[in-house]
Residue, then its C-alpha position, 0 to 999 in steps of 0.5 A: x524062826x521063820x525070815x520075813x521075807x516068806x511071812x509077808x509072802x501072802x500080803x506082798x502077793x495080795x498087793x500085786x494081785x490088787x493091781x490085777x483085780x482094779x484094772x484087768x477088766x478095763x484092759x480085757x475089754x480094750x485090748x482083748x481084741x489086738x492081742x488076739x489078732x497079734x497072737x491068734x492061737x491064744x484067742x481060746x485064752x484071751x476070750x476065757x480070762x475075759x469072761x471071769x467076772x471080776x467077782x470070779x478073780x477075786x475068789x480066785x485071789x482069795x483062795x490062793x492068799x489063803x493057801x499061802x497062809x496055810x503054807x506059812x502055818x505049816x513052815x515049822x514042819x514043811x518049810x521047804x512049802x514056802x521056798x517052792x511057792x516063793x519062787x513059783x510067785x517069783x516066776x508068775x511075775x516075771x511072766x508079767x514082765x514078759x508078756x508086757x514085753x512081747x505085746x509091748x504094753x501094760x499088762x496089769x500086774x506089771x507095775x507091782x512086779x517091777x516094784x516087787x523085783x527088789x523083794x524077789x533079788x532079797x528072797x532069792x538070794x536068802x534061798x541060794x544061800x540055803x540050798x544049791x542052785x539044782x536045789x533052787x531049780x527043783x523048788x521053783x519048778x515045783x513052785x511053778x507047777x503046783x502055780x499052775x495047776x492050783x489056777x487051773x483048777x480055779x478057772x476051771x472051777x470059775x466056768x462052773 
């Protein structure tokens, strides 16, 4: 059987993006522009998330809460599909945390990801019970990658 801690994988990841989606725009249109003079090299980053309309984000949102839903159809067969996007949500919100940190200000998401920590100790730990810490690197490296890729894919999907 299937812990709940991975069935409510997709809902917990729907209310931090929630966050995003309610407040990305107001904070791209106030503070695109000193993030960019603050860290010039991502100006070509700041100016593409800034473009993606918000109807564009939620599709995004959307597509990634429906393969989320697929990874939890699927755990009978693959659970180890659910454990690697477990940690790769894991680590997407300690980015946001870390980004608030280096330009010292909200970013949205922060506020669920610091909310959310408390869900990521009790899902960690479940996972460093059941497997070695390698074990747990491999899934959370492949977790982040196909994290990566997949909104990759999306943004650039998002241009066209």
């Amino acid at each position: 059987m299937m812990p709940i801690i991975y069935i409510i994988l997709p809902f917990v990841f729907l209310i931090h993006d929630l966050e995003e989606i309610f407040f990305r725009r107001r904070w791209m249109d106030k503070y695109a522009d000193e993030v960019c003079g603050k860290f010039p090299r991502m100006k070509p980053l700041i100016h593409h998330l800034a473009s993606i309309s918000t109807f564009k984000f939620c599709v995004i949102v959307a597509e990634e809460f429906f393969l989320l839903l697929l990874v939890l159809f699927l755990f009978d067969k693959w659970p180890w599909l659910a454990y690697a996007a477990f940690w790769g949500f894991s680590i997407h919100l300690f980015m946001h945390i870390g980004q608030s940190v280096v330009l010292r200000m909200y970013v949205p998401g922060l506020i669920t990801s610091f909310v959310l920590v408390f869900y990521i100790v009790v899902g960690g730990l479940d996972l460093l019970q059941k497997f070695s810490l390698l074990e747990n690197l491999f899934l959370a490296l492949g977790g982040f990658v196909v994290v990566a890729l997949n909104l990759l894919l999306m943004h650039w999907l998002m241009r066209k």
